[in-house]
N, C-alpha and C positions, 0 to 999 in steps of 0.2 A: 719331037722336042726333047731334046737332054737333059737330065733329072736337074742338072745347074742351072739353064737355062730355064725349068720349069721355078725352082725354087727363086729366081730372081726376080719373075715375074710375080708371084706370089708375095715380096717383100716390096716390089713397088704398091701392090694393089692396096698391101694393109698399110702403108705407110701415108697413100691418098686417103683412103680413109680416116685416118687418125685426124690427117688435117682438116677434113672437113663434116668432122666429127659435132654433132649439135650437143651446147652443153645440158645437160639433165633440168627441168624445170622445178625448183625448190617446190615438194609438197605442201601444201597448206596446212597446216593443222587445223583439228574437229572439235578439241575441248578449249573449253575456255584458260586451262591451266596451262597448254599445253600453247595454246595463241600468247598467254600472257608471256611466257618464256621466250617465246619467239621475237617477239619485241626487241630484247635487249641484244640482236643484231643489227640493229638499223640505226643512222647517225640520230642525235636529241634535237632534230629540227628538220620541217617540208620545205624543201628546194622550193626557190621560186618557179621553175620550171615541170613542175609536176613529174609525174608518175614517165618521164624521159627513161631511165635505165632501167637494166632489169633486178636492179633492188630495191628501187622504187616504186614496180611492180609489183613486185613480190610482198612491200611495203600494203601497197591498195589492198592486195589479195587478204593481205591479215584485217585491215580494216574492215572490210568487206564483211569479213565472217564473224568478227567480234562486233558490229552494226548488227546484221541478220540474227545473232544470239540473243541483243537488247538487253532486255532486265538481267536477264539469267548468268549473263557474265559477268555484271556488277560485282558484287562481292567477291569475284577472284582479282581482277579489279581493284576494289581497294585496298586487300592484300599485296597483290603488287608494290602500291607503291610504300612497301613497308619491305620489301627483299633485298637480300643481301646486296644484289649484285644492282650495280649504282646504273648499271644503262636501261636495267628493266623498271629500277623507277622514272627514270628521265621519264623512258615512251610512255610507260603508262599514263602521267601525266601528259603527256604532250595531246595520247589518243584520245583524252576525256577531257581535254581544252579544245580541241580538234570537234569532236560528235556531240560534244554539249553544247557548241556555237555553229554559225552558219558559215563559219569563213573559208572552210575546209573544202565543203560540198553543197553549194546551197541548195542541192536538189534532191537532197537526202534528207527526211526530218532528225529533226535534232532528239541527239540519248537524252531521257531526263536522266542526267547522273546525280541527282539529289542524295540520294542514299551513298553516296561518297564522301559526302561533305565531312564526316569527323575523319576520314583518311587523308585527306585534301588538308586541311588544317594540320594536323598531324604532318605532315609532310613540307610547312611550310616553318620546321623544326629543323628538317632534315642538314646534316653537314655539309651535303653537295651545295651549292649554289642556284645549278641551273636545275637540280632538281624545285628549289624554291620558287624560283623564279614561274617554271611550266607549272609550278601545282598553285602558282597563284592566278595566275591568267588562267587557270580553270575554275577558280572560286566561283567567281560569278553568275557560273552557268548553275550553280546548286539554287539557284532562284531566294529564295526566302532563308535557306538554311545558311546564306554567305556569310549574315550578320554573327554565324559565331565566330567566324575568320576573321573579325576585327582586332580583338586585343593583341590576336600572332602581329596584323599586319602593321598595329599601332608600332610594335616591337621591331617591326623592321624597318618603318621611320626613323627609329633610331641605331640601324646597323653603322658599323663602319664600312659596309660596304654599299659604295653606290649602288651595284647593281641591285641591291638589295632597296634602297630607299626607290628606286626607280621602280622596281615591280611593287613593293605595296601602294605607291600613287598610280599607279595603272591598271591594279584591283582595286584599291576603293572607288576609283574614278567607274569603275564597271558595275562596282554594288549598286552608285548610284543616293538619293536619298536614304536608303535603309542606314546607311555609314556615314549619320551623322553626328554618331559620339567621335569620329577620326576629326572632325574638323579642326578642334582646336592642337591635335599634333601636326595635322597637312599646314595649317597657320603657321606651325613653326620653320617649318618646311622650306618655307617663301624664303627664309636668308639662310639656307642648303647655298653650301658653298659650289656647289656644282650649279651650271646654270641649265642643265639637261634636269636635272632633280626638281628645280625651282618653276620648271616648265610643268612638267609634270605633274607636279601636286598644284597648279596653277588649274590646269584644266581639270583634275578632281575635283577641286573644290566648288567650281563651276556648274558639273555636273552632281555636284552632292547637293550642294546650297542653291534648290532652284525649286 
């Protein structure tokens, strides 16, 4: 075989290779510091279609490990959703409305994220939107501590933004009877010019006043 003939065949071999080259499987991270970081790769919302691609794998894989860590990750955690960087509070939020309810995984006990609760509130401050939005659909889950999330959520009954009057009638509607100093702003509610808003603080108040 001819040194040309050798080397050609050598450039087809590595070229098969390349193409059928398997991509590297993202590491997990091991600290909690280092999961919370990792978060702020992944889009502010679970597909309906679950853990489908492999980001959304990768997705589980971090849930996975900040679930197994429990208490201990908490307070990195609430720090989170105080970080610069606006996708790492979305997730954070998103993963402690996610593991503080059952909707996520019902065959996984639920994080008591209680000790979140004044980050969570704090957060429901925050300039993003959707981070408002994901840290108020986790209020609820801080059990008894949600009731100081009232006065933020009364406050954003009064947003001019709907999305904003729509997530505090769908946290108080969650707190439940503990949110029954919100009634008489969800009353005002009722003539929200939006008829999505009017629905909304419709079935809060139902579920508050009962």
């Amino acid at each position: 075989m001819t040194t040309t003939l050798v080397a050609a065949v050598a450039l087809v071999v590595a070229l098969l290779n390349a193409r059928i080259a398997v991509p590297a499987t993202p590491q997990v991270p091991q600290s909690a510091e280092e999961l919370v970081q990792a978060l702020g790769q992944f889009p502010a919302a679970i597909p309906a279609t679950g853990a489908s691609s492999p980001l959304e794998q990768h997705r589980l894989e971090i849930y996975d490990r900040l679930w197994s860590l429990g208490p201990t990750a908490l307070p990195t955690l609430c720090r989170g959703l105080a970080d610069p960087d606006v996708q790492v509070r979305r997730n954070v939020a998103l993963f402690l409305g996610a593991a503080g309810n059952d909707w996520y995984d019902r065959g996984r006990p639920r994080l008591v994220i209680t000790p979140c609760a004044p980050a969570l509130v704090g957060a429901l401050d925050d300039a993003d939107g959707r981070v408002r939005e994901l840290a108020a659909q986790a209020v609820p889950a801080t059990g008894a501590a949600a009731a100081s999330a009232l006065p933020a959520l009364i406050r954003l009954l009064g947003s001019s933004s709907e999305g904003d009057r729509n997530t505090a009638c769908i946290a108080l509607g969650g707190i439940g009877p503990a949110a029954k100093e919100a009634l008489p702003a969800l009353k005002n509610t009722l003539s929200d010019t939006s008829a999505t808003v009017r629905r909304f603080a419709t079935r809060a108040i139902e579920r508050i006043d009962r």
